[in-house]
Every structure is written in C-alpha cells, then in structure tokens.
C-alpha positions in Angstrom: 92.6 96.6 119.5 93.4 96.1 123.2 90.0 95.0 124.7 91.3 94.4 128.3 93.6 96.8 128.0 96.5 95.2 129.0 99.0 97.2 126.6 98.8 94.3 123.8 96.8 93.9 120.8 93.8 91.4 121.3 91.7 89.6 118.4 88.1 89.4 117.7 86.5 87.1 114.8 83.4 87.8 113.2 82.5 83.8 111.8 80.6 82.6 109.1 78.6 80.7 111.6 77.2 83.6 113.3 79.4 83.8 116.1 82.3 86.3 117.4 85.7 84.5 118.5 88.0 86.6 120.7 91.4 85.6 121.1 93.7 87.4 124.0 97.1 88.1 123.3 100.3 86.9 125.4 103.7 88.3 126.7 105.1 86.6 124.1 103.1 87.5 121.6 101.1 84.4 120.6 97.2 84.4 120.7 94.9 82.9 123.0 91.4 81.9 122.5 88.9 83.0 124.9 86.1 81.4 122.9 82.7 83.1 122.1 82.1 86.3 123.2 78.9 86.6 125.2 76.4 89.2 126.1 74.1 88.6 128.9 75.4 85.2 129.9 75.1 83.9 126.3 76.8 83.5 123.3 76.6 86.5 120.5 75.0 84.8 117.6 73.8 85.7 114.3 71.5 83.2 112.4 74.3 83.3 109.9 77.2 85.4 109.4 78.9 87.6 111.7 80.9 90.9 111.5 82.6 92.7 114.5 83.9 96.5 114.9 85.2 97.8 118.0 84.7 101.4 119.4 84.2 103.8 122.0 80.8 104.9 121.2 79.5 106.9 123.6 82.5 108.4 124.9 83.0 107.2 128.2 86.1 105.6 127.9 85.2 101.8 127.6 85.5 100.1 124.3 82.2 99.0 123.3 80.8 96.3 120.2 79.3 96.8 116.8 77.9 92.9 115.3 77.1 93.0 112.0 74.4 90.3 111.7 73.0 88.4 109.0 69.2 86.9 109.7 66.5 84.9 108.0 65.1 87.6 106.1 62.0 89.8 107.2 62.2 91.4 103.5 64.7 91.9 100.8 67.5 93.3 103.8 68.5 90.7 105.9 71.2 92.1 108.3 70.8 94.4 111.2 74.1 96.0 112.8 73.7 95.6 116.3 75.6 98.0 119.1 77.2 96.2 122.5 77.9 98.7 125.3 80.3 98.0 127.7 78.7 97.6 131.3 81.7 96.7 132.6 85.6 98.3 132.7 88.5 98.7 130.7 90.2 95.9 132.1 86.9 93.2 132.4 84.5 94.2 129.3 80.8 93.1 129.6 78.0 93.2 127.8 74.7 92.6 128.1 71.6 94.0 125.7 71.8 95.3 122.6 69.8 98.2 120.3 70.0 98.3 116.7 71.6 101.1 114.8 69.5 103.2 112.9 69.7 105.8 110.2 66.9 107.8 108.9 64.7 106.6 111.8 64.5 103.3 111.0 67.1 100.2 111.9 70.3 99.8 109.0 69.3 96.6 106.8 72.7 95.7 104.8 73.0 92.0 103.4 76.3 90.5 105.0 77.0 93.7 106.9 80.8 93.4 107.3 81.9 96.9 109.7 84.4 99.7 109.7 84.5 102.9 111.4 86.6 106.2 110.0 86.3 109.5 109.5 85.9 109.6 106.1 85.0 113.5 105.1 87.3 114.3 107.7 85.7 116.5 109.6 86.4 114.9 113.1 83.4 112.4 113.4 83.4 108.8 113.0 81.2 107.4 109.8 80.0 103.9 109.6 80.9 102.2 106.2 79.0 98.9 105.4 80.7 96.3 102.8 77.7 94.5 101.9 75.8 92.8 99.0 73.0 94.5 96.9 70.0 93.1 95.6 71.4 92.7 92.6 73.8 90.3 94.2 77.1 92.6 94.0 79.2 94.0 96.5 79.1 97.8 97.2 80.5 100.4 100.4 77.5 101.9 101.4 78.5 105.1 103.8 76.9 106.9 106.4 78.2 109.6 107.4 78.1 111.2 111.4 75.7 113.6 111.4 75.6 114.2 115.3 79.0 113.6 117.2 81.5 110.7 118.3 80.3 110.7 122.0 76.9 110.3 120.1 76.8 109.3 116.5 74.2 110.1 114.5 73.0 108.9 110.9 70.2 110.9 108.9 70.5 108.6 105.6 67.9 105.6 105.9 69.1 101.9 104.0 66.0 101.8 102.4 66.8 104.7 100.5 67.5 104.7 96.6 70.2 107.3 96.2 72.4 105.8 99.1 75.5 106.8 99.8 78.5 104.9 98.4 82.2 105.0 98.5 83.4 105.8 95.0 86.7 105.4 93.1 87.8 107.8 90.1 88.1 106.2 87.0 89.9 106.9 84.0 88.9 110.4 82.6 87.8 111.5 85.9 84.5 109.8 86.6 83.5 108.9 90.1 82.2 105.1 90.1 81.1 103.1 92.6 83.8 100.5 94.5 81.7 97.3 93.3 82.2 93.8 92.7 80.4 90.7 92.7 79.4 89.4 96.2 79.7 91.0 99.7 82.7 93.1 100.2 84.4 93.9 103.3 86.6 97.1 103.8 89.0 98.3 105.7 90.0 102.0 106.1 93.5 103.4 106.8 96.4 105.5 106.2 98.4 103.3 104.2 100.8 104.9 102.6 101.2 107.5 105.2 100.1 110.8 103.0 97.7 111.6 105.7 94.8 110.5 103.8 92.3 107.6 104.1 93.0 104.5 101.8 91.0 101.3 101.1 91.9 97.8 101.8 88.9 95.9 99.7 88.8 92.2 100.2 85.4 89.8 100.8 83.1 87.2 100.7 84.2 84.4 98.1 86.8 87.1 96.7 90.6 86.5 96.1 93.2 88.8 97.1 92.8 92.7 97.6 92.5 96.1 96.1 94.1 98.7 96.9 92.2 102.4 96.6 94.1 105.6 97.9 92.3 108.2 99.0 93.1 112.1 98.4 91.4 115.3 100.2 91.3 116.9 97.1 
C-alpha cells in the first residue's frame, strides 16, 4: 500500500491501544515511523482496539481509510467501522471527519472489527469482510457483500441480523461450515496460490499461527 505514493510500499498499524501507526518506507527499503495518524488535527483513536484497511472508496483516485473501532459498549456490539476520506492528494493524504459504515440502514456493530476488502463473489465489486468475535465469544468472517458499486459501495445486510452472512469452508463430505474459532479473527484475502481464485490467510486475536483456506469458483 503506497499512501503518498511515492512508488514504495508504506505501513499502517492498527494497535491494540486504539491507535493507527503509519510507518513510511525508504530508498533503501527500511521503515520509518511517522507516528499516529491523525484526522482533523488529532490523533485516530479507538477506546480500545484498532483495525485499518486502505481503499479508494469513492473513486476519485485518492486512497482513503477504513478504522475498525472497538468502544465501551452501547449494547451487546461494541465496534463501529469508521470511513476516512481523503481531503487531501495522492502525494499528502489528509483526513478530517469521519461517517460510519452502515448496512441495512443502520451503522455495522462487529466486536474487534479487524478489516479486509475483496471481491469475493467476483462479480467486479469490492465486499467488506469483518473478522470479529460473536456473542458467544468465538471468532467468525462475517461478509457483506457490494450491493451498489466500487465508486459507491453499498451494503443491504444489517449486523443485527440473525442469518448474517459468513465466509464458509467445505468440510469433509461436502458440508459448508462456518470459518470459526475461539476469539476474534482477523483475515486476509488473496490469490495465494496463483489459480486465480480468492484464498484465506486466517490468523487473530490471542491465536497462534495461521490457516490456510483456498478458495474455488466452483
């Protein structure tokens, strides 16, 4: 992710203490820290942990912030994910307010949201996948997918739904199950072994090592 796009891969953080560290990279390829990043003059701060995805959300050609946040809780969800437009340029990011993203009308709750972006029912739109923990304290991928378009994302499925969304695995025998393990998950989505379809990196909160799922189209 090249942030000031400078032709080299930068570094942002998400931290457990609510905070998002970016780190620059240099000609000769070592890191640098630029310390918080900041919105409005201030640091961006959850209460407690942090998450970060980066993306051009509406299109316009400036690479923009999604925070995962975790809060004191106003009910059984306690984490919002929050979007960071870029008021500035390509070069010199800024950011200023946020607006929370919703599905279903309402604002995403996730506990520990930790953030990807992919298309995963490949058909050309971004989803938003959410690693986070259930009330019954385990870790699940809860998905929602692009329902309007990647210069304007969309999501019709609400968190406070029931019958959410979630990414799967196929057992033995065939069954689909739910990707699942105890405390919050975090995923990350790519073409790993270069098939041409998704795969899933699944590591997390308090878990060692981890799993590998690959994906298939069919």
């Amino acid at each position: 992710m090249d942030l000031n796009n400078d032709g080299r891969d930068d570094l942002l953080i998400g931290t457990g203490h609510g905070y998002v560290n970016y780190y620059t990279r240099k000609d000769d390829g070592t890191l640098h820290s630029e310390g918080h990043m900041q919105a409005g003059g201030a640091d961006i701060k959850a209460e407690f942990e942090s998450s970060v995805a980066v993306v051009d959300w509406n299109g316009n050609g400036l690479l923009d912030l999604l925070v995962g946040v975790e809060e004191q809780p106003l009910d059984a969800r306690y984490g919002f994910v929050r979007l960071y437009l870029n008021k500035g340029t390509a070069n010199s990011p800024s950011f200023s307010n946020y607006s929370e993203i919703s599905g279903g009308g309402w604002s995403i709750r996730a506990r520990y949201p930790m953030l990807e972006l992919a298309d995963v029912n490949y058909d050309g739109k971004r989803d938003l996948i959410i690693g986070c923990e259930n009330l019954q304290f385990n870790g699940e991928y809860v998905l929602y997918l692009n329902s309007g378009s990647n210069n304007a994302s969309a999501f019709s499925q609400s968190s406070y739904s029931n019958d959410k969304l979630k990414l799967q695995y196929k057992a033995n025998g065939g069954s689909l199950k739910d990707i699942s393990k105890k405390n919050a998950m975090m995923p990350f989505l790519g073409d790993i072994n270069g098939d041409g379809c998704l795969d899933l990196l699944s590591g997390g909160v308090r878990i060692v090592g981890l799993d590998v799922y690959y994906g298939s189209k069919k």
